[in-house]
C-alpha positions, 0 to 999 in steps of 0.5 A: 500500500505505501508503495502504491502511494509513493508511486502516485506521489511521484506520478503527479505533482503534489498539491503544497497545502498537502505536503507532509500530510501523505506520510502522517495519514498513513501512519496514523491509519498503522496505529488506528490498526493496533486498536484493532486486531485481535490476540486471542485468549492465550494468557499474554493477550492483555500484555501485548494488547497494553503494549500496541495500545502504547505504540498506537498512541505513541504513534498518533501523537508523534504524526499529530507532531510531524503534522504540526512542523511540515504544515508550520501552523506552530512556529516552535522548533520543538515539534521537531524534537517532539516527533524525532524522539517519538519515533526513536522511542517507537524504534525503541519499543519495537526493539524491545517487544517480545510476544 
């Protein structure tokens, strides 16, 4: 699907009120879909269920943050920052994670 997606981005010149948003709306849709799979009974569901709901939201906030600095509709440097050291501790969750 990403692919896809990079491909028509390519393919036709994006609109400027539009850039940045194509990245954000995909991840975000990623994170939308840790809410929403099942894990089944198995005694660890909850913990892996506890985990992807931190992800998620990890992740929905991260992209609110890149959002806010490719659009610049906040002045602040920090949204930068915000949004870099989200997706490490996103990298860093992933790292970690065991099922």
């Amino acid at each position: 699907m990403t692919t896809r997606v990079l491909r028509i981005q390519q393919q036709r010149r994006p609109d400027p009120s539009l850039v940045g948003v194509d990245f954000p709306a995909l991840a975000v849709s990623a994170a939308f879909m840790l809410f929403t799979h099942k894990h089944g009974e198995d005694p660890s569901a909850d913990k892996i269920y506890r985990h992807h709901v931190l992800m998620g939201i990890t992740g929905i906030i991260a992209m609110i943050a890149k959002v806010l600095d490719d659009t610049q509709l906040v002045k602040r440097k920090v949204n930068s920052y915000l949004w870099a050291g989200l997706m490490m501790g996103i990298g860093l969750m992933l790292f970690i994670y065991t099922e």
